[in-house]
PDB file of N, CA, C and O in Angstrom, chain B, residues numbered from 101:
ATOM      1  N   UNK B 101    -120.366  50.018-181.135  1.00  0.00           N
ATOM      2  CA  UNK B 101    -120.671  49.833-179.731  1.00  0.00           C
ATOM      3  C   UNK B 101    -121.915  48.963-179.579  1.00  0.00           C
ATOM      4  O   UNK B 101    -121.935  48.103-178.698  1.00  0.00           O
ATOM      5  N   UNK B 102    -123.133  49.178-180.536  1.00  0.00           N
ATOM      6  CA  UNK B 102    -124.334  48.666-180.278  1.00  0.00           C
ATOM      7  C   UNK B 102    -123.617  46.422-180.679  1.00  0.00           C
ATOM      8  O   UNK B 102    -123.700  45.438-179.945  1.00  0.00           O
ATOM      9  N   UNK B 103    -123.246  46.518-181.584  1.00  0.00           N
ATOM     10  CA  UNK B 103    -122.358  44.958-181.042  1.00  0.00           C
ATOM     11  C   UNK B 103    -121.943  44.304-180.242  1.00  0.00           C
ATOM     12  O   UNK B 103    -122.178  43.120-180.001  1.00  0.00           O
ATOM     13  N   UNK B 104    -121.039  45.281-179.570  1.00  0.00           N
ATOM     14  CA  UNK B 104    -119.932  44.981-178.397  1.00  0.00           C
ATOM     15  C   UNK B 104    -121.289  44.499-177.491  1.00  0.00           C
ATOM     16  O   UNK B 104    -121.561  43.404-177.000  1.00  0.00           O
ATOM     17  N   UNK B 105    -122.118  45.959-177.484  1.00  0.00           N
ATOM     18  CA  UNK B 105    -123.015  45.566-176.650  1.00  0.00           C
ATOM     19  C   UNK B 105    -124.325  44.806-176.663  1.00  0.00           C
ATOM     20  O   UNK B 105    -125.016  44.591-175.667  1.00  0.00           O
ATOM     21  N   UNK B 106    -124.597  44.409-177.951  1.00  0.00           N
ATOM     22  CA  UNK B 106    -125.946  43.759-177.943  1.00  0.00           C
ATOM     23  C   UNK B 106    -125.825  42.021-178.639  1.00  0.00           C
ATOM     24  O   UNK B 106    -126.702  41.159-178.589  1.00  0.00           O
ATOM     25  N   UNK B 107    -124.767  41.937-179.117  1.00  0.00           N
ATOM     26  CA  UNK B 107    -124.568  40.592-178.938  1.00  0.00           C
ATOM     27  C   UNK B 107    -124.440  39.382-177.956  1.00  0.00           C
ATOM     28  O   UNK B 107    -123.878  39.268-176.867  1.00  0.00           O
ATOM     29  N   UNK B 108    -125.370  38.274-178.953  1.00  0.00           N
ATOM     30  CA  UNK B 108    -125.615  37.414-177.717  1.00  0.00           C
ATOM     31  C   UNK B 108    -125.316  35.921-178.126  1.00  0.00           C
ATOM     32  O   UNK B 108    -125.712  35.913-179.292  1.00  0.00           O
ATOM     33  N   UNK B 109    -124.912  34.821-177.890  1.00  0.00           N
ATOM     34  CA  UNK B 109    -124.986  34.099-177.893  1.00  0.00           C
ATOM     35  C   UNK B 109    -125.817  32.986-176.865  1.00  0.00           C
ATOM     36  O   UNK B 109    -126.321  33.581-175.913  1.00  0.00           O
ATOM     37  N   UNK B 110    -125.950  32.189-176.859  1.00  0.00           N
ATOM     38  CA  UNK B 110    -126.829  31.672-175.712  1.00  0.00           C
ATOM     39  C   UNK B 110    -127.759  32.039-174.891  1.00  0.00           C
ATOM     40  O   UNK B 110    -128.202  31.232-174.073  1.00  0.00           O
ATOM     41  N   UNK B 111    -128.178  33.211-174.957  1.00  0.00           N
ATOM     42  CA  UNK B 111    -128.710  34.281-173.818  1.00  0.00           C
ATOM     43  C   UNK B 111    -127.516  34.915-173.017  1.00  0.00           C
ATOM     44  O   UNK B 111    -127.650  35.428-171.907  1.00  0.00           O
ATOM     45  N   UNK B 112    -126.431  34.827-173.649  1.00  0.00           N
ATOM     46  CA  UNK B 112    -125.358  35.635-173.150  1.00  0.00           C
ATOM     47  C   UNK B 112    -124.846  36.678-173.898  1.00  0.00           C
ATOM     48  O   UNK B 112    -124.520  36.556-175.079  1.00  0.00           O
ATOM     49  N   UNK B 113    -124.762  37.713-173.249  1.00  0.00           N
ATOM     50  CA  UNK B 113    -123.834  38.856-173.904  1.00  0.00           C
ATOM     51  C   UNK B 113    -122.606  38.860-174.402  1.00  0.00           C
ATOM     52  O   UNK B 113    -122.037  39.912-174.695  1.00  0.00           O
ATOM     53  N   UNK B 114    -121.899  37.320-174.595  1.00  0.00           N
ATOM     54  CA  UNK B 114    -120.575  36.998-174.602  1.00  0.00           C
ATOM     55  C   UNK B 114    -119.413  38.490-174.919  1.00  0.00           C
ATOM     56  O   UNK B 114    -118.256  38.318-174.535  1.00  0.00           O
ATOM     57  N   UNK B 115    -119.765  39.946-175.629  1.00  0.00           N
ATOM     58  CA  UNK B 115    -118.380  40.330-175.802  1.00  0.00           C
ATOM     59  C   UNK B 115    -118.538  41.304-174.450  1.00  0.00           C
ATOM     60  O   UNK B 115    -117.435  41.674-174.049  1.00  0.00           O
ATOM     61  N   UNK B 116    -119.634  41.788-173.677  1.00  0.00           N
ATOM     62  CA  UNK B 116    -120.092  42.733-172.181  1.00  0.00           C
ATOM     63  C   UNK B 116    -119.163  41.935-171.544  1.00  0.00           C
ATOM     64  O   UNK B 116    -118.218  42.516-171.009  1.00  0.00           O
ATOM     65  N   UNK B 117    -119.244  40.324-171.464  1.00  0.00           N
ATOM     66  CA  UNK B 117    -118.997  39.744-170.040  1.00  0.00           C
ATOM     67  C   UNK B 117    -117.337  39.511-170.636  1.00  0.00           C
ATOM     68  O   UNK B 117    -116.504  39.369-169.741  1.00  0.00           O
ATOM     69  N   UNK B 118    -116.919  39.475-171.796  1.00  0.00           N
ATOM     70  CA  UNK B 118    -115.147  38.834-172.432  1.00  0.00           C
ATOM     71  C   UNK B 118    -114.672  40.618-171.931  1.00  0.00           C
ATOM     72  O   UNK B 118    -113.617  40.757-171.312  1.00  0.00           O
ATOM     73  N   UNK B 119    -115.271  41.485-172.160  1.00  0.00           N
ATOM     74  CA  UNK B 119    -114.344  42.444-171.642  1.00  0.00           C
ATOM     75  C   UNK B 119    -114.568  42.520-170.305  1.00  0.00           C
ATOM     76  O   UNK B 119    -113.535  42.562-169.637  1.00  0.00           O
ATOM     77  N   UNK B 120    -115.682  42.554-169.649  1.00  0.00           N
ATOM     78  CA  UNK B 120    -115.446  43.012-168.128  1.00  0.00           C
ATOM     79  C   UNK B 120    -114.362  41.734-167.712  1.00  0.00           C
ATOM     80  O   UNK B 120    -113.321  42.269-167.331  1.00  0.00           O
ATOM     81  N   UNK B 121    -114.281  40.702-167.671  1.00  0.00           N
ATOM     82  CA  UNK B 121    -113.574  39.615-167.218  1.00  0.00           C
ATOM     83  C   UNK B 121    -112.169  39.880-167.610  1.00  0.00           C
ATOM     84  O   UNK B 121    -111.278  39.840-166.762  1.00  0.00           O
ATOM     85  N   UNK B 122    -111.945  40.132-168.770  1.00  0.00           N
ATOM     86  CA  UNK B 122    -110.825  40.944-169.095  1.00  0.00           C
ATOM     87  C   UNK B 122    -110.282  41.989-168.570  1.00  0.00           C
ATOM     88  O   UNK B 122    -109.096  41.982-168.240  1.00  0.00           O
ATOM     89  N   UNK B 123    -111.019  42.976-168.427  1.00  0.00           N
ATOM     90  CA  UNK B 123    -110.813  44.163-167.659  1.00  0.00           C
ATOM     91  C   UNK B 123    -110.324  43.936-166.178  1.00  0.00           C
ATOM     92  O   UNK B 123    -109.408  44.502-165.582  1.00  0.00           O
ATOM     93  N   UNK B 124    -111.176  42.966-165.756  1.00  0.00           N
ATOM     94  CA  UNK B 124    -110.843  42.649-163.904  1.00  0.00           C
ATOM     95  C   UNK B 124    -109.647  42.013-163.738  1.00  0.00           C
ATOM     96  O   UNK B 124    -109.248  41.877-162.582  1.00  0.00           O
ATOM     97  N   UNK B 125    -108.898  41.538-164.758  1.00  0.00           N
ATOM     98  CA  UNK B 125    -107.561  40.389-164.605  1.00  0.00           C
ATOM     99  C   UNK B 125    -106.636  41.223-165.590  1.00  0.00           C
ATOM    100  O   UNK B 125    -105.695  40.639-166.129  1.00  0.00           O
ATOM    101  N   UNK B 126    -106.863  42.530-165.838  1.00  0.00           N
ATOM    102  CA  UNK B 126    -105.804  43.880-166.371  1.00  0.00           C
ATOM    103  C   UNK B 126    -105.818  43.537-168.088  1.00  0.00           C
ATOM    104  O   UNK B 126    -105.301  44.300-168.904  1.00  0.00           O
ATOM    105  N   UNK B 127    -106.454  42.350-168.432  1.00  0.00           N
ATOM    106  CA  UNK B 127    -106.322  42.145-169.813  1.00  0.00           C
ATOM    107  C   UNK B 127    -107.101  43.113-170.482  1.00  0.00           C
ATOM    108  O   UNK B 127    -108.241  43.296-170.057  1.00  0.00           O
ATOM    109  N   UNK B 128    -106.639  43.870-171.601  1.00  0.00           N
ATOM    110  CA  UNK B 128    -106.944  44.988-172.163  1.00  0.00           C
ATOM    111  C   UNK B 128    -107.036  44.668-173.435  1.00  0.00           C
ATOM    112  O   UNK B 128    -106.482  45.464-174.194  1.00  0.00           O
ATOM    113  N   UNK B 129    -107.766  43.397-174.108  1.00  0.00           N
ATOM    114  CA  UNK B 129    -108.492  43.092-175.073  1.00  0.00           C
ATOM    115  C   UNK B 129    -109.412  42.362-175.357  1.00  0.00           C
ATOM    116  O   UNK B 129    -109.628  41.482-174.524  1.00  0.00           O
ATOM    117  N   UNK B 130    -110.180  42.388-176.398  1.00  0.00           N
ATOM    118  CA  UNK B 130    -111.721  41.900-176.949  1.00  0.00           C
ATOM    119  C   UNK B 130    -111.247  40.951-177.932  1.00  0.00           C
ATOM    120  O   UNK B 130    -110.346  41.176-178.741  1.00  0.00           O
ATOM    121  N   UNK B 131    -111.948  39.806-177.811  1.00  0.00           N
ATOM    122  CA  UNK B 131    -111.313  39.019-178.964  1.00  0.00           C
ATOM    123  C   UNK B 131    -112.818  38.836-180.097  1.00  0.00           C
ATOM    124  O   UNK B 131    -113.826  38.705-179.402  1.00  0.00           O
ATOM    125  N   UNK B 132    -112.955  38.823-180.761  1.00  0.00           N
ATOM    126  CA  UNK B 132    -114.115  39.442-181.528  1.00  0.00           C
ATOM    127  C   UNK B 132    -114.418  38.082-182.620  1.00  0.00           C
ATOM    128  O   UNK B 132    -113.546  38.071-183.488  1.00  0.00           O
ATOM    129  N   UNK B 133    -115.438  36.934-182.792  1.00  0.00           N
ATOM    130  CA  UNK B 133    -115.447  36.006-183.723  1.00  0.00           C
ATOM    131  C   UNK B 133    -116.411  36.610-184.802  1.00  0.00           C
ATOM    132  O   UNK B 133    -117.614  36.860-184.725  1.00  0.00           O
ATOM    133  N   UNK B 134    -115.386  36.793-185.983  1.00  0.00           N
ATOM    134  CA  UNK B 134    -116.209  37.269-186.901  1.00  0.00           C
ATOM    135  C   UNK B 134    -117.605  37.031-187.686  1.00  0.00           C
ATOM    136  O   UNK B 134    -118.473  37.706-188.239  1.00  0.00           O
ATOM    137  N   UNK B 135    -117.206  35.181-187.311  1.00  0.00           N
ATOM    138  CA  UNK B 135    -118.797  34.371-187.731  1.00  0.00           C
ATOM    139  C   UNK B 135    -120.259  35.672-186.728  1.00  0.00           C
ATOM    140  O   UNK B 135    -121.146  36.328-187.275  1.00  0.00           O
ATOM    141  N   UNK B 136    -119.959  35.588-185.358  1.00  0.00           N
ATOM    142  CA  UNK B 136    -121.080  36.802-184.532  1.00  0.00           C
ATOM    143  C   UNK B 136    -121.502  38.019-185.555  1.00  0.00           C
ATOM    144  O   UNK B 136    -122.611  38.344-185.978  1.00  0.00           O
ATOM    145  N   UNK B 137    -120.210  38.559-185.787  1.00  0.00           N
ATOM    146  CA  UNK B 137    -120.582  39.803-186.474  1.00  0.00           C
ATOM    147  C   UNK B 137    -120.835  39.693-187.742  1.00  0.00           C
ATOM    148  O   UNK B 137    -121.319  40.812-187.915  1.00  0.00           O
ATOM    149  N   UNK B 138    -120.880  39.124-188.903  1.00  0.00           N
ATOM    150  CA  UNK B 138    -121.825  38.578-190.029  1.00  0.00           C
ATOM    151  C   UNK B 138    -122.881  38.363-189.860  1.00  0.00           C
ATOM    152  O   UNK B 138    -123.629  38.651-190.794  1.00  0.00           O
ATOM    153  N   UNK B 139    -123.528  37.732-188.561  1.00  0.00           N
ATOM    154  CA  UNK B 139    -124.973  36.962-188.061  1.00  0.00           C
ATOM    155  C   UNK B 139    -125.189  38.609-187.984  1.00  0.00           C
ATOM    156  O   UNK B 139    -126.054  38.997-188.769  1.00  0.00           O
ATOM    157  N   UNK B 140    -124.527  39.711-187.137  1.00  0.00           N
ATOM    158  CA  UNK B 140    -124.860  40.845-186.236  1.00  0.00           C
ATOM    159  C   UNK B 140    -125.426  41.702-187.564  1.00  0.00           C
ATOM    160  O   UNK B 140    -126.575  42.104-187.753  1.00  0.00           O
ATOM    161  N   UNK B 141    -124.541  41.814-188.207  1.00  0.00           N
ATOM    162  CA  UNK B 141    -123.889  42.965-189.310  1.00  0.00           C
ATOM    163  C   UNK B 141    -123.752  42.710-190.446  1.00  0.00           C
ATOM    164  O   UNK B 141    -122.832  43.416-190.859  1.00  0.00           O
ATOM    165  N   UNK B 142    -124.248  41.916-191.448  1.00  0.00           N
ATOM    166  CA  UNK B 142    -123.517  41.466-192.802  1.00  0.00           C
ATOM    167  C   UNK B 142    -122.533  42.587-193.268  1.00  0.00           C
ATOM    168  O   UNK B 142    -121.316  42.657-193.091  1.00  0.00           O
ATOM    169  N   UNK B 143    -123.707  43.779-194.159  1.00  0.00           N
ATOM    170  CA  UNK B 143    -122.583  45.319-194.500  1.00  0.00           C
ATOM    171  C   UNK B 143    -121.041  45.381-193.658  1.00  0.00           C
ATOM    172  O   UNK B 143    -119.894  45.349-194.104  1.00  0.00           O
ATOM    173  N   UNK B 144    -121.668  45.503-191.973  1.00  0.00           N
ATOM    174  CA  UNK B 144    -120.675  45.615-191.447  1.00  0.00           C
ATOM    175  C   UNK B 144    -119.390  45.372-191.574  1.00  0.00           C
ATOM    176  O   UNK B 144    -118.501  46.215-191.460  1.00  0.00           O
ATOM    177  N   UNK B 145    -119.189  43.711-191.919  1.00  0.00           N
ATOM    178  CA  UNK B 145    -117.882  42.795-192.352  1.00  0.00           C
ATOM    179  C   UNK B 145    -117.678  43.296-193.264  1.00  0.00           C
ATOM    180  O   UNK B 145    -116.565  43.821-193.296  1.00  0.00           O
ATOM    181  N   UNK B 146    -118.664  43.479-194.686  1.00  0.00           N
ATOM    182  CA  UNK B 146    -117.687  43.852-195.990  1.00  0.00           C
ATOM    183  C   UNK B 146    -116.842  45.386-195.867  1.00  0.00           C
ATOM    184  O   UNK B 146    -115.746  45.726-196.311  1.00  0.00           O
ATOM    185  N   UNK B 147    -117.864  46.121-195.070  1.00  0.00           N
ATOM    186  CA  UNK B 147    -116.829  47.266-195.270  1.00  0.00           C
ATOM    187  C   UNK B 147    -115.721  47.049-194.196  1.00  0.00           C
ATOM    188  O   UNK B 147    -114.793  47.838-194.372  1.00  0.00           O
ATOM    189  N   UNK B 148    -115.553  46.262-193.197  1.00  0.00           N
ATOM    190  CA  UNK B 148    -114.389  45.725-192.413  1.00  0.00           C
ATOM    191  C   UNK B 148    -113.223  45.539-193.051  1.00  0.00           C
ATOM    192  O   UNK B 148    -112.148  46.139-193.043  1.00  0.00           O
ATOM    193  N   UNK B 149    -113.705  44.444-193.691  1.00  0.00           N
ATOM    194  CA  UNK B 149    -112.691  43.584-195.138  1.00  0.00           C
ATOM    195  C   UNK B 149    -112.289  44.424-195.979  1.00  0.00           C
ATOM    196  O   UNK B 149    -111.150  44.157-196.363  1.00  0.00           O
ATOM    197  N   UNK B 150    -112.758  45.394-196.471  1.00  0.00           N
ATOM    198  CA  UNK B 150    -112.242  46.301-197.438  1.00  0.00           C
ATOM    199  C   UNK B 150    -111.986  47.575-196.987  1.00  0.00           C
ATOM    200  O   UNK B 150    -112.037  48.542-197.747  1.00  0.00           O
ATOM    201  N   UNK B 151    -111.598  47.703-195.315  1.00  0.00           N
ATOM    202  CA  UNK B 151    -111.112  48.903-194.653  1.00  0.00           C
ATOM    203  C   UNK B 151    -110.621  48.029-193.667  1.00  0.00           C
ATOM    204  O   UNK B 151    -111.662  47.507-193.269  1.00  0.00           O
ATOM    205  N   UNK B 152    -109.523  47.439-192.893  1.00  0.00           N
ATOM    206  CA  UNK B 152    -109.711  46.473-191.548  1.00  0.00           C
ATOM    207  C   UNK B 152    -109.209  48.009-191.096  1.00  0.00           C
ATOM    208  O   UNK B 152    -109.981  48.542-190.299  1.00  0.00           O
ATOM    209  N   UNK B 153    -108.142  48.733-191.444  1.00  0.00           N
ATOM    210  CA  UNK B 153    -107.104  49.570-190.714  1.00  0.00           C
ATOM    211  C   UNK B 153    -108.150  50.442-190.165  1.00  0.00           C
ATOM    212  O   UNK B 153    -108.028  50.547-188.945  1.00  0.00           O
ATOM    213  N   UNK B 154    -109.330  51.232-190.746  1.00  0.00           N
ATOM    214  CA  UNK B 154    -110.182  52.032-190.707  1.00  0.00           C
ATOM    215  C   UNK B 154    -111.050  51.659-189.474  1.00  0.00           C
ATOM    216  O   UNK B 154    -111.209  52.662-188.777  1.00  0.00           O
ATOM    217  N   UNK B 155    -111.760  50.396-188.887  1.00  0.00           N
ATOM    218  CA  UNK B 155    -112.602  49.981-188.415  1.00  0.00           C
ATOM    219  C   UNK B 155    -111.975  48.981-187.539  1.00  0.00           C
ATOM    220  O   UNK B 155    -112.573  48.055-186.992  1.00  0.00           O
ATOM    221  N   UNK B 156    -110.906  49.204-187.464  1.00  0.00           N
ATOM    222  CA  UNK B 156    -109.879  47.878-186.140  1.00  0.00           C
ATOM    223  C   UNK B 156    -110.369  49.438-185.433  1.00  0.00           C
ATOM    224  O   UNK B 156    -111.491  49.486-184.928  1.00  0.00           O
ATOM    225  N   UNK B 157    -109.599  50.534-185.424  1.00  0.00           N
ATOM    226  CA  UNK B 157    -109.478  51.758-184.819  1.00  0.00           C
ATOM    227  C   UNK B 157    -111.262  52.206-184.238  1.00  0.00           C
ATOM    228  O   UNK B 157    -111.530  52.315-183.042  1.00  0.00           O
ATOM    229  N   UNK B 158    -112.012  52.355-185.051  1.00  0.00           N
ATOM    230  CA  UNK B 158    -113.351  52.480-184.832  1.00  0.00           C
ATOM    231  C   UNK B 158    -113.378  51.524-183.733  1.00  0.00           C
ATOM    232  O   UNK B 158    -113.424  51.960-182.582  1.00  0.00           O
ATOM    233  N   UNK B 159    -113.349  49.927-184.017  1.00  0.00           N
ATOM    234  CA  UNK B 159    -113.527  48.881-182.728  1.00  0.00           C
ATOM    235  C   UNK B 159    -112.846  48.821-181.559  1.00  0.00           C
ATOM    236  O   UNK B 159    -113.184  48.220-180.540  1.00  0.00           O
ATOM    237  N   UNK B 160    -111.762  49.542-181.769  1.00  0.00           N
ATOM    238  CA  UNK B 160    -111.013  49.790-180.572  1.00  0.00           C
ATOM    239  C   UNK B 160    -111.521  51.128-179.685  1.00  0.00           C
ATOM    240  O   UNK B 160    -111.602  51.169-178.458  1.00  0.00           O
ATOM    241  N   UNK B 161    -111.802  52.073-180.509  1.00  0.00           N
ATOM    242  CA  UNK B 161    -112.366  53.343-179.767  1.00  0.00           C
ATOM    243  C   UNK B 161    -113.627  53.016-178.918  1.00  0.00           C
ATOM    244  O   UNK B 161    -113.937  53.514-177.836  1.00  0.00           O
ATOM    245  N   UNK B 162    -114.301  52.057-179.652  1.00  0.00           N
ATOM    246  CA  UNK B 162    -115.858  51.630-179.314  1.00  0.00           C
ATOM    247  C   UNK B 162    -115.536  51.080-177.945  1.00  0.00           C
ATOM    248  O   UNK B 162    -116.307  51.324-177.017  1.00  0.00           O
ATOM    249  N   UNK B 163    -114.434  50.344-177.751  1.00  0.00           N
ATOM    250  CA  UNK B 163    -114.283  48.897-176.773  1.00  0.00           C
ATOM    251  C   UNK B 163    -114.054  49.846-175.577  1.00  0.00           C
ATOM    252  O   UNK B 163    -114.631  49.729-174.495  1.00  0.00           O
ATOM    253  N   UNK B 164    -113.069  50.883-175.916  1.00  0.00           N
ATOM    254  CA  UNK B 164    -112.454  51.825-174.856  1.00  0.00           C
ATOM    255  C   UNK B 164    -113.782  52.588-174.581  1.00  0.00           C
ATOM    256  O   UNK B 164    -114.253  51.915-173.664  1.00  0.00           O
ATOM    257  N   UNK B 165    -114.555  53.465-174.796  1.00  0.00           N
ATOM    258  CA  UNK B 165    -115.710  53.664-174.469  1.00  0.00           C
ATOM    259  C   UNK B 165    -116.786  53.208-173.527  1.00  0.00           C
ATOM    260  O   UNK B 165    -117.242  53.796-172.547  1.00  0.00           O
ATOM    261  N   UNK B 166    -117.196  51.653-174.194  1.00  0.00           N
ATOM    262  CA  UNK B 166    -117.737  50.609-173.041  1.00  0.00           C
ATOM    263  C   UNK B 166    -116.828  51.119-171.752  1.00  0.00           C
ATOM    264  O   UNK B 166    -117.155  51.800-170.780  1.00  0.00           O
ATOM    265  N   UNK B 167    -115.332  50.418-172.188  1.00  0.00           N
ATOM    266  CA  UNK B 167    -115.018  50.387-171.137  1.00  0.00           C
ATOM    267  C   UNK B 167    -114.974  51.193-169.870  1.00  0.00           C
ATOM    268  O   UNK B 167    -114.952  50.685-168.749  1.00  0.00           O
ATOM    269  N   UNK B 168    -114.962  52.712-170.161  1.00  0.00           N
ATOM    270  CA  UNK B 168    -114.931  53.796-169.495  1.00  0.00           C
ATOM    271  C   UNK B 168    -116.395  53.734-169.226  1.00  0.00           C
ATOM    272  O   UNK B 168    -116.462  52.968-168.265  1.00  0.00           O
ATOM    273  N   UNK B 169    -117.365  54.033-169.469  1.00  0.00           N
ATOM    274  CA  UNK B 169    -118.997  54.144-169.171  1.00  0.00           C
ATOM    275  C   UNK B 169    -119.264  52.845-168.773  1.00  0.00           C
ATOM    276  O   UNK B 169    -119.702  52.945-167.627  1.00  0.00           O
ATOM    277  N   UNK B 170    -119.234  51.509-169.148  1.00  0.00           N
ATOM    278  CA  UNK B 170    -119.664  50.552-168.079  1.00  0.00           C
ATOM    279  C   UNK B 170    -118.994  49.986-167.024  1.00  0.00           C
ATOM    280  O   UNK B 170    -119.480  49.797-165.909  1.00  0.00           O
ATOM    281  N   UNK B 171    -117.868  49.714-167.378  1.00  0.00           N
ATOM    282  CA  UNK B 171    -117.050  48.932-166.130  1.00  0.00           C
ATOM    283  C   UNK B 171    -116.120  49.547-165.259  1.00  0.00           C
ATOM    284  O   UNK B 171    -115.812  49.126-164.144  1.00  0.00           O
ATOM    285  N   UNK B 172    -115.545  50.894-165.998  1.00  0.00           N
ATOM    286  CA  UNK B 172    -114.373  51.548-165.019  1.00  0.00           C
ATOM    287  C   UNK B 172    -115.212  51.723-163.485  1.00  0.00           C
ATOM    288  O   UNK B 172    -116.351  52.166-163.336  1.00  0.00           O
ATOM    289  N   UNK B 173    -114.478  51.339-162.652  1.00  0.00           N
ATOM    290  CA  UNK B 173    -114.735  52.328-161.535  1.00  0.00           C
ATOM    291  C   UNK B 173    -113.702  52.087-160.458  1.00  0.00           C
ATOM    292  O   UNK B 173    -113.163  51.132-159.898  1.00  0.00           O
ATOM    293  N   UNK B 174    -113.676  54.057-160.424  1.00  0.00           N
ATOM    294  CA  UNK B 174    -112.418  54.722-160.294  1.00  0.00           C
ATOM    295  C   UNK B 174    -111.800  54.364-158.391  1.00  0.00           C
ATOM    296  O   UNK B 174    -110.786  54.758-157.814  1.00  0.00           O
ATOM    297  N   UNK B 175    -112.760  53.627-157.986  1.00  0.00           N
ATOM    298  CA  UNK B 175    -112.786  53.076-156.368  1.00  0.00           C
ATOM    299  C   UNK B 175    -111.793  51.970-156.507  1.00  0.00           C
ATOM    300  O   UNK B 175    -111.201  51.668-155.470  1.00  0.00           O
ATOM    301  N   UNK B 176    -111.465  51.234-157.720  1.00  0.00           N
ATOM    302  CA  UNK B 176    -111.367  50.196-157.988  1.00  0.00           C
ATOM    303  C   UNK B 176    -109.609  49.874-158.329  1.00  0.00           C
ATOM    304  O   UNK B 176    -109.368  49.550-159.492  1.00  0.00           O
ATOM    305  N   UNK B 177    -108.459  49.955-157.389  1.00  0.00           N
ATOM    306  CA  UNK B 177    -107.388  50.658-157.582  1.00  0.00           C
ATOM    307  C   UNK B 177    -106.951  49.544-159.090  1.00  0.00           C
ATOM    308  O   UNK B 177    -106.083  50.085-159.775  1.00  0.00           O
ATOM    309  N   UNK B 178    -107.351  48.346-159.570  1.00  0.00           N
ATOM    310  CA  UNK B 178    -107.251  47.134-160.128  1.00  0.00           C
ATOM    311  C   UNK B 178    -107.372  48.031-161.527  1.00  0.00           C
ATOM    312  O   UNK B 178    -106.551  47.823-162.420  1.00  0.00           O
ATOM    313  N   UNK B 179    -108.267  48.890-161.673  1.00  0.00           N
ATOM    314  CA  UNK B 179    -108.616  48.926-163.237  1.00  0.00           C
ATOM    315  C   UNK B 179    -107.707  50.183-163.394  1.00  0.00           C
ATOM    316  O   UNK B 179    -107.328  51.147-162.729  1.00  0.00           O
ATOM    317  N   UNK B 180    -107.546  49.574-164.805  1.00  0.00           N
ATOM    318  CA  UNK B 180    -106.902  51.598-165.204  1.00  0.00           C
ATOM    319  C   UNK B 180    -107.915  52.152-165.784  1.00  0.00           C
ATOM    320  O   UNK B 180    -108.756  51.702-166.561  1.00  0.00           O
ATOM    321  N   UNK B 181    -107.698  53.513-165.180  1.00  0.00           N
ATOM    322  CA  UNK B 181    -108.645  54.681-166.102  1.00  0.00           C
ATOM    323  C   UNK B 181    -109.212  54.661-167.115  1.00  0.00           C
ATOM    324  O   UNK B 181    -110.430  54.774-167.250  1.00  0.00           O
ATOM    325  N   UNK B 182    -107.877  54.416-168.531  1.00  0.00           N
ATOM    326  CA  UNK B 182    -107.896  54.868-169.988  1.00  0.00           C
ATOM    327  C   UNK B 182    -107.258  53.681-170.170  1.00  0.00           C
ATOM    328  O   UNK B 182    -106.277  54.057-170.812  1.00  0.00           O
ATOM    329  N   UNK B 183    -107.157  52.646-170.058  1.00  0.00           N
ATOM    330  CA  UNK B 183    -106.109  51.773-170.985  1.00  0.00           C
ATOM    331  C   UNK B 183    -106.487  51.674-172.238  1.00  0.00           C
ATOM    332  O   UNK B 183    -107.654  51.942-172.526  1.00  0.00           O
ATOM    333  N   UNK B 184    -105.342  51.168-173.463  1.00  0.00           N
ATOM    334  CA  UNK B 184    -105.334  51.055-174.978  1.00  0.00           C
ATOM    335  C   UNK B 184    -105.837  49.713-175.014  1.00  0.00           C
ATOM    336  O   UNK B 184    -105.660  48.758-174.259  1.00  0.00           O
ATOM    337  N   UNK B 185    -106.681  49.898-176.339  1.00  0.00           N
ATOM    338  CA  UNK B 185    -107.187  48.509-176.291  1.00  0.00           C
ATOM    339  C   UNK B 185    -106.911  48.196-177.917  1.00  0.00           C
ATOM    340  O   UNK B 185    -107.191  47.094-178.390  1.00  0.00           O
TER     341      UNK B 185
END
């Protein structure tokens, strides 16, 4: 989560603003450039690479999370609740 959420490129949060933008147009995925998360995480990637099945699931739980605590809101008939990500 601290990725999703603290990565930046430019002075941008690029993966905060790829999901909310996503989220608002029903798209229910993160597209993730791995070059970011090497700069983010080195460890991170290797144990990625030598678990993807293990840590796709972790990144997906993480994304769904954000999504529920920052962007859902339930006023909002556009978003779903729980969607799979």
């Amino acid at each position: 989560m601290h990725f999703i959420r603290e990565c930046q490129v430019r002075n941008s949060y690029i993966y905060r603003e790829q999901l909310k933008n996503n989220a608002q147009r029903g798209n229910y995925f993160l597209k993730v450039d791995m070059e970011h998360l090497v700069a983010f995480d080195d460890p991170l990637v290797t144990q990625f690479r030598n678990n993807p099945n293990d840590y796709i699931k972790v990144f997906e739980s993480a994304v769904q999370t954000i999504y529920q605590n920052d962007f859902y809101d339930e006023t909002d008939p556009d978003l779903e609740p729980a969607p799979r990500f």
